[in-house]
C-alpha positions as CSV (number, residue, x, y, z in Angstrom):
1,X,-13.8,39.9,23.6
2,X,-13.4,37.4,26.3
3,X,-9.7,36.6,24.9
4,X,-8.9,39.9,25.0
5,X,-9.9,40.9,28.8
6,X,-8.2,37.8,29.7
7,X,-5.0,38.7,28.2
8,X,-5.1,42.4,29.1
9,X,-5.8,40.4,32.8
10,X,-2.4,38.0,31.9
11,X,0.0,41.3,31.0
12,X,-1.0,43.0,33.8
13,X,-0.2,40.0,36.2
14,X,3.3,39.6,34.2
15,X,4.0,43.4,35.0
16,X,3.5,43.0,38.8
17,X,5.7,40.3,39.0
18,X,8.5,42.4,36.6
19,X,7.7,44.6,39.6
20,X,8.9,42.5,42.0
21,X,12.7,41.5,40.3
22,X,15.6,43.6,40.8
23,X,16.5,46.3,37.5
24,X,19.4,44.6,36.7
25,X,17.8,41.0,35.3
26,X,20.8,40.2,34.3
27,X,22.3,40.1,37.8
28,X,22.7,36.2,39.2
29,X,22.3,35.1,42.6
30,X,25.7,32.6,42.1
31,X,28.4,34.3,40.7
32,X,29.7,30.7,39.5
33,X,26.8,30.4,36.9
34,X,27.6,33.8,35.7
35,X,31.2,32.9,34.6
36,X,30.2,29.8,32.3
37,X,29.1,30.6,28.5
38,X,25.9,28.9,27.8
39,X,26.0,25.8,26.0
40,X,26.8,26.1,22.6
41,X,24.2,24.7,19.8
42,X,24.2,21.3,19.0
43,X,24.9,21.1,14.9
44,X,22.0,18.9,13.4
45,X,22.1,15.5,13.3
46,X,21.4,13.6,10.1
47,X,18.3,11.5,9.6
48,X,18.7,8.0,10.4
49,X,15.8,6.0,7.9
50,X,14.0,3.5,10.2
51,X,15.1,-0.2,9.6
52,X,13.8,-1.9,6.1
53,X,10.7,-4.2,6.6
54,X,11.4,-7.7,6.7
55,X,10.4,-8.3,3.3
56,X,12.9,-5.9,2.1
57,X,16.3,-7.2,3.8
58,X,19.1,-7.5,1.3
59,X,17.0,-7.1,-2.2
60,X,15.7,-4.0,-3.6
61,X,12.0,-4.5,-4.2
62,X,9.6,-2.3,-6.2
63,X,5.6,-2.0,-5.2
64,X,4.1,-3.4,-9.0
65,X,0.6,-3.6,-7.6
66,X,-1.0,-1.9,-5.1
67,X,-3.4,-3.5,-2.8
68,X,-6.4,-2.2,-4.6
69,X,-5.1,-2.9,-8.0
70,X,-6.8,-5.9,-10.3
71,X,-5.0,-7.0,-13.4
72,X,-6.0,-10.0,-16.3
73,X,-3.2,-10.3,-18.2
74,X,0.1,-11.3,-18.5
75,X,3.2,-9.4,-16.5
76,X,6.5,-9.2,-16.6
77,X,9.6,-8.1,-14.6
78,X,13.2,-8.0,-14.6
79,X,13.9,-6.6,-11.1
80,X,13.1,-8.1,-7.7
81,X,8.5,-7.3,-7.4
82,X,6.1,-7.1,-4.6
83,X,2.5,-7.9,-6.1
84,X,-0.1,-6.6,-3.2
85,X,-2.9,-6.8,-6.1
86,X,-5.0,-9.4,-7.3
87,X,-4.1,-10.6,-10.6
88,X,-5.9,-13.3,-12.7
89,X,-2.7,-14.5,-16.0
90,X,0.5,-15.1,-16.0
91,X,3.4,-13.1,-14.3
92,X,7.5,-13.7,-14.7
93,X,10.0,-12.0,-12.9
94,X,13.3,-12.5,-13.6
95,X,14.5,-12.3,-9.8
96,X,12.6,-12.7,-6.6
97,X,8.9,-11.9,-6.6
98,X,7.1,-11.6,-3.6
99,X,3.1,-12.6,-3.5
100,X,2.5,-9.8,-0.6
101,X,-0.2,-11.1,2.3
102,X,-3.0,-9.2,0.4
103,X,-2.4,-10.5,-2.7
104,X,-4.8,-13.1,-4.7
105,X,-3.5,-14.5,-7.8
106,X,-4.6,-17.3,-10.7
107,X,-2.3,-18.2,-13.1
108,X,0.8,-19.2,-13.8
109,X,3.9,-18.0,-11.9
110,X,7.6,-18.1,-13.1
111,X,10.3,-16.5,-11.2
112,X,14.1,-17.2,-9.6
113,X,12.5,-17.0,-6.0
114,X,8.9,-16.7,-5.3
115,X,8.2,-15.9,-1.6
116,X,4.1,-16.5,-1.0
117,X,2.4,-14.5,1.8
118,X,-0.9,-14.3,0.1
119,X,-2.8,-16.4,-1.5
120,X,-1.6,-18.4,-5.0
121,X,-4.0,-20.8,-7.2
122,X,-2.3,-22.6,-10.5
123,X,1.4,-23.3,-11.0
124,X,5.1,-22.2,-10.3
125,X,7.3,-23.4,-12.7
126,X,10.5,-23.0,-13.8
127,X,11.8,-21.8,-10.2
128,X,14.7,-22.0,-8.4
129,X,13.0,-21.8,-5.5
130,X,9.4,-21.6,-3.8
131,X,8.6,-20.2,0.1
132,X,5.3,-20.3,1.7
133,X,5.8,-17.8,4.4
134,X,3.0,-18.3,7.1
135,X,-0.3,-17.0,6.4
136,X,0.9,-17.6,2.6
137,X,-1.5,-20.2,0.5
138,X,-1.3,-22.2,-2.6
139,X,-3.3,-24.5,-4.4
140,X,-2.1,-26.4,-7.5
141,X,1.4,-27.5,-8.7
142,X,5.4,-26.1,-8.2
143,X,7.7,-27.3,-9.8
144,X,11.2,-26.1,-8.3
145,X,14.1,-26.9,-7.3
146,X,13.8,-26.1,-3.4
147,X,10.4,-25.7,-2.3
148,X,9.8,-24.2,1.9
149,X,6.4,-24.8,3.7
150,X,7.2,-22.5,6.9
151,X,4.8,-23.1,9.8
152,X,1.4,-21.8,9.2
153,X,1.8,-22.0,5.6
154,X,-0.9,-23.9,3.6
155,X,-0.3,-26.1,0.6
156,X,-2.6,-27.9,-1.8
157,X,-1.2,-29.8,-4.7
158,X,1.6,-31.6,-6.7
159,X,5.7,-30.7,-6.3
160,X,8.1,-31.6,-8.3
161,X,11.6,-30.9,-9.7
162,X,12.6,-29.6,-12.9
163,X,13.0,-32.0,-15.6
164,X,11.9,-35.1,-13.7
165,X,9.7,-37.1,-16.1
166,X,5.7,-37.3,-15.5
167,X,5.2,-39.8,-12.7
168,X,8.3,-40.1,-11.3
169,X,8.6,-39.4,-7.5
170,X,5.6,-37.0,-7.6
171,X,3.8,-36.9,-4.7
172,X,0.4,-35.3,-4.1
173,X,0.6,-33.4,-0.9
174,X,-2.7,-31.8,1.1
175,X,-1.6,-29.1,3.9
């Protein structure tokens, strides 16, 4: 009830101010504003998409695990792969295969590129090459042919290059 008298309250005020105005509202103090046609309507503009995150400049990645996702097992892939999950096996990807900053896994990795940002225990083998991004850890041994610590990236292990013999020029490295 109290939305209603207060309404009734606000129409009444609006008629004694359409009271007060001249008949004719359509009448213009400056006879200059009354000559020019109001603007005409702007068409619509197409959506712009915000700028790709970082991690997605120049390749096409696909989400394979989700955050709360927990595999055992062995995966596969043939397109550049984000793992977010935690995943105890084996994983290959046939292109780039980024280890997302929530991502735990065990096991063995083998992929063209492997970009850490989480956290990697086991081997990377057969790579072209290996980045730990900072914030990005691994423990155990890569074997690639290019291999990036960035700043604030931890590594635990053995590197080496593909096809050098046992022994020769490998280097144990604490991070």
């Amino acid at each position: 009830m109290a939305i209603l008298l207060k309404r009734r309250f606000f129409t009444y005020q609006e008629r004694a101010e359409q009271k007060d105005q001249p008949k004719d509202a359509t009448a213009v103090a400056n006879p200059a504003q009354a000559a020019t046609p109001p603007p005409a309507p702007r068409a619509p503009q197409p959506v712009t998409p915000p700028p790709a995150p970082d991690f997605l400049r120049g390749e096409e990645l696909r989400t394979s695990l989700s955050a709360d996702a927990v595999v055992t097992g062995k995966l596969s892939f043939t397109a550049p792969t984000r793992i977010d999950g935690k995943l105890k096996g084996d994983v290959r990807c046939t292109e780039l295969l980024v280890i997302g900053a929530t991502a735990v896994v065990e096991g063995s990795v083998r992929a063209h590129t492997v970009r850490i940002e989480g956290s990697v225990r086991g081997e990377i083998v057969d790579t072209k090459k290996a980045i730990i991004r900072s914030g990005g850890r691994f423990v155990g041994r890569i074997e690639a042919d290019y291999v990036v610590l960035e700043d604030g990236g931890y590594f635990e292990g053995r590197c080496s290059r593909p096809g050098q013999e046992a022994g020769e020029k490998e280097r144990g490295v604490a991070g």
